[in-house]
N, C-alpha and C positions, 0 to 999 in steps of 0.2 A: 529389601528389608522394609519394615512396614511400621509407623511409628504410631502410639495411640492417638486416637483422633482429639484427645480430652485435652493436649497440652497446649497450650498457644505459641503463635509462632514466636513471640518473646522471647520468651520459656525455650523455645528451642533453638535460637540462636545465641543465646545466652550458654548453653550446653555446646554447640557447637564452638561458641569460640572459646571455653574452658577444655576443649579438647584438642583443640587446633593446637595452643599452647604446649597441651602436652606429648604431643607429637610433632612437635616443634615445626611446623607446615609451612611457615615463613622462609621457607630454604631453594626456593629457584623453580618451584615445582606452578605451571602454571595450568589454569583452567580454559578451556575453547569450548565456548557456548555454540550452540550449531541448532539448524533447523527451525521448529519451533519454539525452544529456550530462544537463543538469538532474536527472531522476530519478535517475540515478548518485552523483551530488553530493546529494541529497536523503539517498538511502540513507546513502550514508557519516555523512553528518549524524546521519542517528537512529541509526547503531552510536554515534558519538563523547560520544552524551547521552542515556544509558541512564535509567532511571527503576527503583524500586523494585518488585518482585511484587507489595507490599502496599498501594504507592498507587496503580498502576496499576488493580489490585482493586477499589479505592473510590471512583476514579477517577466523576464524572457530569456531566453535562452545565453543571452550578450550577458542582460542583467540579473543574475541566478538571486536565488536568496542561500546560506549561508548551510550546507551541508557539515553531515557528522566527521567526515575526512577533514575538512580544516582545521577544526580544533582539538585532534585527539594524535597521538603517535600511530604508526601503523606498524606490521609486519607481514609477511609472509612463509614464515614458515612454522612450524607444528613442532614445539620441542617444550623438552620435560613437561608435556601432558601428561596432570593426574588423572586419575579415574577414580578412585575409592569415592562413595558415597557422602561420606563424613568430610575429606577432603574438598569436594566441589562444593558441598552447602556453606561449611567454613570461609571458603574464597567468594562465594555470591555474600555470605553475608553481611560484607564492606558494603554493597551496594545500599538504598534507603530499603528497609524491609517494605514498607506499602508497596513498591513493584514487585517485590517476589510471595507476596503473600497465597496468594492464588495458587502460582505457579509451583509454589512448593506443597500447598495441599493439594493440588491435583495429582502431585507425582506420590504422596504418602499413602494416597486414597490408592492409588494405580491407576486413575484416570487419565494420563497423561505423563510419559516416562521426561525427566530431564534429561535434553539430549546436548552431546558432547562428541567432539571430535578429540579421539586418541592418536593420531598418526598412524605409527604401523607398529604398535605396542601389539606384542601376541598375549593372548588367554585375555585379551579383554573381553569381556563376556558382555552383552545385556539382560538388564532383570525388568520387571514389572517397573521398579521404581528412578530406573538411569539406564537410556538409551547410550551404549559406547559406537561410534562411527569410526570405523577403520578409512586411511584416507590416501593413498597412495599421488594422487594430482600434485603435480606442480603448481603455486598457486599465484598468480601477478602479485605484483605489488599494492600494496591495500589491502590486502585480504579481511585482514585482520585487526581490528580497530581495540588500542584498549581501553577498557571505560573505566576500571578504577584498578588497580598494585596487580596483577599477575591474573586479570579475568580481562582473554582479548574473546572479543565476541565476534563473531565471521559479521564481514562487514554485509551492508545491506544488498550490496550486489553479489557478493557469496550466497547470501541466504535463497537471494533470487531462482540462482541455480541448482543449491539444495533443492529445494522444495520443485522443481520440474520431475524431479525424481521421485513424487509421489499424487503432486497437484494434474488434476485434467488438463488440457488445453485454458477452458475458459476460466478456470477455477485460478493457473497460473496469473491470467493474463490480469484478475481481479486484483491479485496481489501484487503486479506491477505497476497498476493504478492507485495502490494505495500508497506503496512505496516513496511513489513521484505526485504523488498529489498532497492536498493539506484539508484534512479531514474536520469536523469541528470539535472542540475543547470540549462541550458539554454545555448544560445550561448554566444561563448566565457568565458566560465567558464574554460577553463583550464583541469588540472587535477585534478579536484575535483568531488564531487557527492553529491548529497543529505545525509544527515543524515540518518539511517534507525532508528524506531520507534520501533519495538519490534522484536521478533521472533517467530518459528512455536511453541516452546516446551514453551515458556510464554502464547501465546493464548490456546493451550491446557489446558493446567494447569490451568491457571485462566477460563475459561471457565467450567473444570470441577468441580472448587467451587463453584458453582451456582448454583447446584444441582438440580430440574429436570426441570428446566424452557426449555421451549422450543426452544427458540430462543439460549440458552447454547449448550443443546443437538445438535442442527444442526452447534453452530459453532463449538465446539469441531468434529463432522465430518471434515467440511470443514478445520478447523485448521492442524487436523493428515494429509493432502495431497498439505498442502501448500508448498513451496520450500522455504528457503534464496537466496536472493543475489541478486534476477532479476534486472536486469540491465536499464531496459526500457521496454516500455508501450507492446511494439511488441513480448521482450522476454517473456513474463508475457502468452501473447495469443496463444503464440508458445510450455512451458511449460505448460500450463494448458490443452488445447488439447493432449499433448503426452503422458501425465505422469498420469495425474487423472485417475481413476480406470474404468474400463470399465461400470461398475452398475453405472458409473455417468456422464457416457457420453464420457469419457477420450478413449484414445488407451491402457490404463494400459501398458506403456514399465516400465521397473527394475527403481527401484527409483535410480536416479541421484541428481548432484550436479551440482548447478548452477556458473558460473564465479567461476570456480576452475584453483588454477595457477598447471599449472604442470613443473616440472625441467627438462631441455634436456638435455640429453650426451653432448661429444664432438661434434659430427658429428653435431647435431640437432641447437647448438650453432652457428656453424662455418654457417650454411645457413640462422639462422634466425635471427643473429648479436646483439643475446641476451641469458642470460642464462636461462630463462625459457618463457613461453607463455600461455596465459587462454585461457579457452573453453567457449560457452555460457553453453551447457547441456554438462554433463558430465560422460564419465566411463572409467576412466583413467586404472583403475584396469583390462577391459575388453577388453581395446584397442580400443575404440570408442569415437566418439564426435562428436554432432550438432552444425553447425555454424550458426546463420541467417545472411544472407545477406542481410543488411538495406539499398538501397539506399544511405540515408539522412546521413550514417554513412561510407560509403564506396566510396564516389563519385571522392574525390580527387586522382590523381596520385600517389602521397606520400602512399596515404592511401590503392589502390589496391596492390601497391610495394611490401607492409610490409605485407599483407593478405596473399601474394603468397607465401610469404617469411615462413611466420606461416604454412601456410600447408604442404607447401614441407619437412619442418624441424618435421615436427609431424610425415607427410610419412615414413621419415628415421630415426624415432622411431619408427617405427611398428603401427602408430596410426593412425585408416579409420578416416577419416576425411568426414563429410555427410553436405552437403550446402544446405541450404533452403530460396530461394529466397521466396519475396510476393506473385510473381505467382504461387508461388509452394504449397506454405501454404494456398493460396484463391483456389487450385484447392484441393477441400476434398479426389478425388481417388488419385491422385499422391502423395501428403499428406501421406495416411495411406501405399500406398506402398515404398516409401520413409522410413516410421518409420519401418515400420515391416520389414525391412532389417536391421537396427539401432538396435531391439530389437532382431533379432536374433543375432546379434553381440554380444551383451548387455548381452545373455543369455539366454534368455526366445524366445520362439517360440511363433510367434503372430498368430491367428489362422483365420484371413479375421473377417469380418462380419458376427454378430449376426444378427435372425431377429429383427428388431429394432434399432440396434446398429446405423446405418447412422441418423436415427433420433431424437437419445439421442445426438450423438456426434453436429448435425447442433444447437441443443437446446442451450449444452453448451456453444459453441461459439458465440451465438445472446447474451446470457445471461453475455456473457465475454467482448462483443462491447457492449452490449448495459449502462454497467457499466461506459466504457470510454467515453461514451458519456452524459448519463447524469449527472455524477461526474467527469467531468472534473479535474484534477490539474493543479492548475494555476500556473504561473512562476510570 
């Protein structure tokens, strides 16, 4: 069904909950947001519950920072799923309409269908404007997260394994990164970050209770080579490139750690006019580190000052410091000779190009843009 474009969404949630009423919809019947509705709702989640720069920083596996699972009820299972159209906009419409703004002119336009898990409702059909997902899996506990009266939305490791079912290898693996990483607020946001949504050894896990569905199997792959922490869109394509295994297109360097803080001496203090300083990639243990150099994050005075200041004080800790500007990263030979000086640092001897390798590694990387691009995250 296709609604005029002329109404605003006010105006049509306003309509939708004059009809809810009259179909008395508040009677047991609930909503499963799924796919990309779910990851939409996800997203807005972790703008709504930002985290600090500095705990995010210290942030470790022992000491987590505070996911969607602790503070919401859970379920697992798929019952009195609505489908009707009018139904499902009525039950999103609890949520704050600024998240669903979008997402509902996209499905009105037919840009983009609202997608939703039925269970095993028959004649559920999909149209142009509401993807219905028939669902036969058993689901672990958690599946299902509810975010406000009768709208559970497949939790963020659910969505994980949706979306293998349609995402490339590197395309997945972009959105495992984002998952588990803490993206930034926008401008002017301060010292804050996005909320992060789950982690690598949650999607593992819960992917590996879904036992042999296909779309499991490839994300439990994809999951085992995900990273914490990634910081932004650019670190995400910079880690996925370096660190993913070479059978998947990656440079396989030694598995590191993302926006790890490291503590400086004296010496290291007195030039970087701080007691410690992060890495983007990290091997602290090995005496290495990848920095990227983002334009967009590096442009101001203040801000090269303090850069210069981070390196020099890493130097006189014993720690190579390796810069990877956009040029550097958009040029694929300078790139891998760049890493394979990193990785022999790192430990491991990188050994050039396999036959084939340059055209597994250019796959990943289309599969890793071309995620950012048609999944946008919106601010």
């Amino acid at each position: 069904m296709r609604w005029p474009q002329e109404w605003r969404l006010d105006r049509f949630f306003d309509i939708a909950r004059t009809y809810n009423l009259r179909i008395g919809y508040a009677s047991g019947m609930n909503i499963y947001p799924s796919h990309t509705l779910a990851l939409g709702l996800w997203r807005a989640w972790s703008l709504a519950h930002p985290v600090s720069l500095s705990a995010f920083h210290a942030s470790s596996k022992r000491n987590g920072l505070p996911l969607p699972v602790h503070a919401l009820p859970s379920s697992s299972v798929v019952k009195a799923a609505a489908s009707k159209w009018a139904d499902v906009v009525a039950a999103l419409s609890a949520l704050p309409s600024a998240l669903l703004a979008e997402t509902i002119e996209d499905a009105q336009n037919e840009r983009r269908p609202l997608e939703i898990l039925v269970g095993t409702k028959r004649g559920a059909r999909s149209t142009n404007c509401i993807q219905r997902h028939q669902c036969q899996l058993r689901f672990p506990r958690n599946a299902f997260l509810e975010m406000v009266r009768e709208v559970w939305v497949s939790a963020p490791e659910l969505v994980f394994v949706q979306m293998a079912s349609r995402l490339e290898y590197g395309a997945l693996l972009a959105l495992g990164y984002e998952l588990c990483g803490c993206y930034p607020l926008g401008e002017g946001s301060g010292f804050q970050v996005r909320g992060p949504l789950t982690t690598p050894e949650r999607l593992v896990a819960f992917s590996g209770q879904l036992g042999g569905a296909r779309s499991a199997k490839l994300a439990r792959s994809a999951a085992l080579q995900v990273r914490r922490k990634s910081a932004s869109i650019m670190e995400t394509e910079v880690a996925i490139a370096a660190l993913t295994s070479r059978r998947r297109g990656g440079l396989g360097l030694p598995p590191a750690r993302l926006n790890e803080p490291f503590a400086l001496g004296e010496k290291g203090q007195r030039i970087a006019h701080q007691k410690s300083v992060v890495g983007d990639i990290c091997w602290w243990d090995k005496g290495a580190v990848v920095e990227y150099d983002g334009r967009e994050s590096h442009g101001s005075r203040e801000a090269q000052i303090r850069d210069s200041r981070r390196r020099d004080a890493l130097l006189a800790e014993g720690i190579d410091v390796t810069t990877i500007t956009s040029s550097q990263f958009a040029n694929v030979c300078e790139f891998s000779t760049l890493m394979g000086e990193v990785s022999q640092k790192a430990g491991k001897v990188f050994r050039g190009w396999r036959p084939g390798q340059i055209e597994k590694h250019m796959k990943l990387r289309q599969d890793v843009r071309s995620f950012h691009r048609d999944y946008p995250s919106r601010r």
